[in-house]
N, C-alpha and C positions, 0 to 999 in steps of 0.2 A: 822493665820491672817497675813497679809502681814506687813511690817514695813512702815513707813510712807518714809524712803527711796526708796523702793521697788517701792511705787505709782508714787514718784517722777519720779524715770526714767520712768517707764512704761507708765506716761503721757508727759516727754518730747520725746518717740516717736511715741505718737500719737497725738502729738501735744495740748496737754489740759493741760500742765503746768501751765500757768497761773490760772488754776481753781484750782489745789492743792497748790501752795503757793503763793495763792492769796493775802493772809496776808500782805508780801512786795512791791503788786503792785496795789492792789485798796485801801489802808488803809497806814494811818501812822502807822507807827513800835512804839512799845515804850515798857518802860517796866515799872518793878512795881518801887515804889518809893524808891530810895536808892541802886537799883539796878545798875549794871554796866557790860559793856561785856567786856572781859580779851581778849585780846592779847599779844602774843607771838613771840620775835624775838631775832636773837644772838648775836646785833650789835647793840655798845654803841650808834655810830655817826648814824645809823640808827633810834635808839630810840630818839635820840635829834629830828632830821628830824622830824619825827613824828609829833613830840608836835604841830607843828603848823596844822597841815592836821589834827590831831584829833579833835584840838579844834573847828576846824572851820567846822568840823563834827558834833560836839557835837550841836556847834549854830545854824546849820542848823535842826539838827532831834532834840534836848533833849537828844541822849541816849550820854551818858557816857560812854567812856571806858578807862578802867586799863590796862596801857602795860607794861609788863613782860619783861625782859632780861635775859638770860642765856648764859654763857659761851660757845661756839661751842660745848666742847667736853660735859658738862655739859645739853646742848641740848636735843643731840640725846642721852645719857643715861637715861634723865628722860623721852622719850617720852615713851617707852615702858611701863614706870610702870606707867603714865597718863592714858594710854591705859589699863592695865589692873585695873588698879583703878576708871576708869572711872571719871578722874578728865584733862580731857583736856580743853586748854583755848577754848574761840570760835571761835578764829582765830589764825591762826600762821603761820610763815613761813616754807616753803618746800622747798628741792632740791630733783632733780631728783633719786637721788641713793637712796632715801629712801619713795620715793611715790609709787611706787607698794607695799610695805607693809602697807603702812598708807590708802591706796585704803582696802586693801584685809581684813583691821580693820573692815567694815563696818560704819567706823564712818564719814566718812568725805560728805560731800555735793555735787551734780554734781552740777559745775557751772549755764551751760542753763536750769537746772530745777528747781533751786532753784533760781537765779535772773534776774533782767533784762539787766544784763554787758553785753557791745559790745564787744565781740571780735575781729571787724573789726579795734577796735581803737589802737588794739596795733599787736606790731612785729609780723609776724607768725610767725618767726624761735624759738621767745620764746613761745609764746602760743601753738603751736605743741609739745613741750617738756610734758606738762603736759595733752596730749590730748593722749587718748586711741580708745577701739571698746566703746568700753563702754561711752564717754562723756570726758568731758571738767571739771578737777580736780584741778584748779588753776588758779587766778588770778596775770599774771607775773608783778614783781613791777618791775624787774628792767633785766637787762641782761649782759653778760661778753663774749670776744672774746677773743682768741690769738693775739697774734701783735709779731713785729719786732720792739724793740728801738736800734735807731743806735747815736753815739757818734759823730756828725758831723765834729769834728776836727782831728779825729781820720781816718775816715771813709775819711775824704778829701786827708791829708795826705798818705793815700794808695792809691790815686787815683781809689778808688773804687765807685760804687753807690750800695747804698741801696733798692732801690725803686723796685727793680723785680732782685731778688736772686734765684738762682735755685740751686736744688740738683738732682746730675741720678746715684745713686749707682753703675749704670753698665758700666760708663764713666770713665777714667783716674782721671778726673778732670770735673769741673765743677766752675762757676761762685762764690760759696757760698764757697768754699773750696781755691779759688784762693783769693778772697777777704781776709780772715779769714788767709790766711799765708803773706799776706802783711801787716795786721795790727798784726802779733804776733812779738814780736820782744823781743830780751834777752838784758842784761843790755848794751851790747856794740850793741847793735841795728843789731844785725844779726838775721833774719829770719830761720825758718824751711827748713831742707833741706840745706841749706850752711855750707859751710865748718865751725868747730867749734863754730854753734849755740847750747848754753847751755839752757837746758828748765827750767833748776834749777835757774836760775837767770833774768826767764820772767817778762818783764817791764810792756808791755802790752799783750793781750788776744785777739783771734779771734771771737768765737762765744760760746755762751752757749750751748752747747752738752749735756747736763744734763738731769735725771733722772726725770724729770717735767713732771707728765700725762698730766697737761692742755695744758699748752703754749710749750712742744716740743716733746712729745711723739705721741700723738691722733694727732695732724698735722701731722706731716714725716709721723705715717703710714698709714693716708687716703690721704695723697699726695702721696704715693706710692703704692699705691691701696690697702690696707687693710684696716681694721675693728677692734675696741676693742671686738665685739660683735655681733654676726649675730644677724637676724631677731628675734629668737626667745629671746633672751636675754643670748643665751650660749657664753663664753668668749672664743674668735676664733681667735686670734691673733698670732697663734704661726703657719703663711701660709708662703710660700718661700717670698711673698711681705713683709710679718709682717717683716720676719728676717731680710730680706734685709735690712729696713728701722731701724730697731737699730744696727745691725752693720753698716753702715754708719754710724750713732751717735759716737758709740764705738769706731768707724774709726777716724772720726777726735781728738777725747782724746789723741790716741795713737799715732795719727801723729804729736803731740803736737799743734794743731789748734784749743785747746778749751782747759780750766783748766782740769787738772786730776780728772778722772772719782772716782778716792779715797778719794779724796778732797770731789767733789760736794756730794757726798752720806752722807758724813758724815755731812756736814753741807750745807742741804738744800735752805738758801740764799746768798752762797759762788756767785753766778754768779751776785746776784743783787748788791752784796755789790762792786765786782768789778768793776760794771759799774758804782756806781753812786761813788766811788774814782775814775774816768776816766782812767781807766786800761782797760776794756773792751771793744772792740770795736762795738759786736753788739750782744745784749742782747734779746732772743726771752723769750716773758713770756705773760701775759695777761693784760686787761685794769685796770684787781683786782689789778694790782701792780704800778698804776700810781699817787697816793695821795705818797706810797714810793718813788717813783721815783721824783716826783717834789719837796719833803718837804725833801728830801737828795743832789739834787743837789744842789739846791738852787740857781741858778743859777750861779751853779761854771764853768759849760760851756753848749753850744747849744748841744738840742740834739733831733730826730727827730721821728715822726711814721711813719713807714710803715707795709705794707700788709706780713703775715706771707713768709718764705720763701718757694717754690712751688716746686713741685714734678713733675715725668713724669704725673699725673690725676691734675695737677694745687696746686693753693693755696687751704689748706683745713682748716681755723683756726677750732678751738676747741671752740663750743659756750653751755653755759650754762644761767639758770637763776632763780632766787628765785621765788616764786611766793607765795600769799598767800590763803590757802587753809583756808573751813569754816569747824566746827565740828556741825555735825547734832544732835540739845540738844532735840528732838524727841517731842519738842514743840513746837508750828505753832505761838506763838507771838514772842518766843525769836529765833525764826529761822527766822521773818521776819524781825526783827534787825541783827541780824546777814546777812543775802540778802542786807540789805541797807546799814552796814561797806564794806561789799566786791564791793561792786558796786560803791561805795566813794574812793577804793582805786583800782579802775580799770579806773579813772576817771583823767584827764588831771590837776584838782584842788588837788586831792588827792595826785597823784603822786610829783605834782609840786614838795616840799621840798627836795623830795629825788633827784631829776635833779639841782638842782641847788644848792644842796650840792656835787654831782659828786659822790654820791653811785651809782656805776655801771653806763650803759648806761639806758636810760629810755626805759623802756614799752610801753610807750604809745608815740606813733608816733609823736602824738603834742608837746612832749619836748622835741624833738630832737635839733633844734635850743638852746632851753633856755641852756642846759647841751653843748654844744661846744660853746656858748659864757662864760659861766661861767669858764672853762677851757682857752678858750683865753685870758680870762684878766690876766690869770698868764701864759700868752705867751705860750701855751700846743695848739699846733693845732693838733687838735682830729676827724676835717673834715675829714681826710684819711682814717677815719675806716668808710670807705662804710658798709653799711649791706650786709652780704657775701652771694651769690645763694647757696652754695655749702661749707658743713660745718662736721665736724667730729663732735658727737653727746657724751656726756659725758656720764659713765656708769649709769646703768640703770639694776629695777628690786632688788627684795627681796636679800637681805646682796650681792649688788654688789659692795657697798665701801667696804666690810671685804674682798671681793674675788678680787677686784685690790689692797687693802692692800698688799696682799700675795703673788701678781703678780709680783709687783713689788722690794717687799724683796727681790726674786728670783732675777728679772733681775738687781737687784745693784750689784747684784755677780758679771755679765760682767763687768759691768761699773767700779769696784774694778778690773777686772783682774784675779778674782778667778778662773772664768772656762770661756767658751768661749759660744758668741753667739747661735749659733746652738745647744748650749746640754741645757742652760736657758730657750730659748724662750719653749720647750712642756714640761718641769717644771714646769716654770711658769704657764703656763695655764692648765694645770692639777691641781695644787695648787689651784688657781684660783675656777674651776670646784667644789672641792671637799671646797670649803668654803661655794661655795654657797649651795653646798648641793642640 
């Protein structure tokens, strides 16, 4: 006998959805008395957020829900044994590197069949992340880009501009490289390449070269025309482009244009912590690092956004985004409570709190304004992060965080100097290959 998932899609492609969970859209939801639906998410200041969008959920339906916190790492090791315990909340947050397995659970909800959420109302760049052949697996709450933070006093002082920085591997030189050796300077303020510049007594820093899948790896190498990942989801990065674009990375470590690539490996926010002491002159990371960034400088000096830096194929930031996903409890009234939390939090009311708390960029189109004014008022202009055509996509498919885990143990060997480029990168991605199994 088929599963009452099964019906679901089968009637959102024939169009009779509405007839099989009709539950949430001719009838109030509600549930028995005393009952409550449990959500799930990994973030404190996200759980505050909430509180007010739940309740005012709550006054609008009756139904009650209990929201859960778990630690990131504490997260994703209990979901699997929610999964085989069959004790999942009803709702809970996803990312991308772990929704083809949480799909392939059979537990989860296709959006268009299961409720009546717009997904006209929000990004497509996020809502495409959790979009398959199969249906629409997520409701995005919120979303992240790569960016460019440039130190404006710093960045002036070398008489450089930030604003459209380029890198061409196969050039002497290049804009991004010329900038980054005028803002590097050792204690008697001699620059790279001059007579008697000591790298050992660098005052300030050119750019962050570092080991960062989000905000500088997945850019350089889809601005250089590679891919973490082909079509199918196999990990394909180790092409003459892939290579190219980390040795150039490697490149500038060594040519002292960025901190030592020994450094950055060993302690993963060696680059942030530089910038926001004002040693760094131009910090590429993502928008996830901008409550750091503002609640560190504090306004110890001006400092600026720009568009990632671009390649011979363009700017490519790196976009990701949580979304929340429903668990199908194979019963037609608490699944139509369930349809009415997801569709509250796919909702311009629902989202509100998380925008104008500044968790991520908002989902939903209509809070775009609220979230860059709430940012302005602490002098952050955030306006410059246009929504990008043209974007490097984060890993994706069954254990593809354990298999760029392992990618990039590999490629920190470069970045240490251990072995060289060209013998890491099909390492790496054989590593990779053989994680994912």
């Amino acid at each position: 006998m088929p599963t009452r998932r099964q019906l679901l899609l089968t009637a959102a492609a024939t169009g009779l959805a509405g007839t099989l969970a009709g539950c949430s859209r001719t009838a109030e939801p509600e549930l028995d008395e005393g009952d409550a639906l449990r959500m799930r998410v990994w973030s404190e200041a996200a759980s505050a957020a909430y509180e007010d969008s739940l309740a005012a959920f709550t006054e609008q339906t009756g139904i009650e829900v209990e929201l859960e916190v778990l630690a990131w790492d504490d997260y994703w090791s209990q979901l699997p044994l929610d999964v085989a315990g069959g004790k999942l909340p009803d709702v809970l947050w996803m990312n991308t590197a772990n929704l083809a397995q949480a799909i392939a659970s059979g537990d989860l909800l296709e959006i268009g069949a299961a409720t009546d959420a717009d997904p006209s109302t929000w990004e497509a760049l996020a809502t495409d992340l959790y979009r398959t052949d199969d249906g629409l697996w997520g409701v995005p709450q919120y979303w992240e880009q790569s960016l460019l933070v440039a130190n404006t006093a710093l960045v002036t002082a070398a008489g450089g501009d930030a604003s459209a920085l380029e890198f061409s591997p196969g050039a002497d030189t290049d804009s991004l490289r010329d900038l980054a050796r005028a803002l590097t300077a050792d204690g008697e303020g001699r620059h790279p390449g001059e007579e008697s510049f000591d790298a050992a007594t660098r005052a300030t820093f050119g750019f962050s070269a570092h080991l960062d899948r989000s905000g500088v790896l997945g850019p350089f190498l889809a601005a250089n025309g590679a891919q973490w990942q082909d079509e199918d989801g196999t990990m394909d990065f180790a092409t003459a482009e892939g290579t190219a674009a980390v040795q150039y990375l490697v490149d500038l470590t060594t040519a002292q244009l960025a901190p030592a690539g020994a450094e950055t490996t060993a302690d993963a926010s060696l680059c942030r912590d530089l910038f926001i002491g004002g040693q760094l002159g131009l910090l590429q990371t993502g928008s996830y690092d901008l409550h750091a960034l503002s609640e560190g400088i504090a306004g110890s000096f001006a400092w600026t956004l720009h568009p990632v830096v671009a390649g011979p194929q363009g700017e490519r930031p790196l976009v990701h985004a949580v979304a929340a996903v429903g668990v199908d409890p194979d019963d037609d009234e608490r699944a139509a409570a369930i349809a009415a939390l997801l569709e509250w939090l796919g909702s311009a009311d629902g989202q509100r709190p998380l925008a104008e708390n500044r968790l991520g960029i908002p989902a939903h189109r209509d809070l775009r304004g609220a979230w860059e004014e709430s940012w302005a008022a602490d002098g952050v202009d955030v306006s410059v992060l246009e929504v990008p055509s043209d974007v490097a996509v984060p890993e994706h498919g069954e254990r593809s965080a354990i298999g760029t885990g392992e990618a990039l143990s590999v490629l920190a060997e470069a970045f240490r100097g251990d072995t060289d480029v060209a013998e890491a990168m099909p390492r790496a991605q054989e590593a990779a290959r053989e994680a994912m199994g």
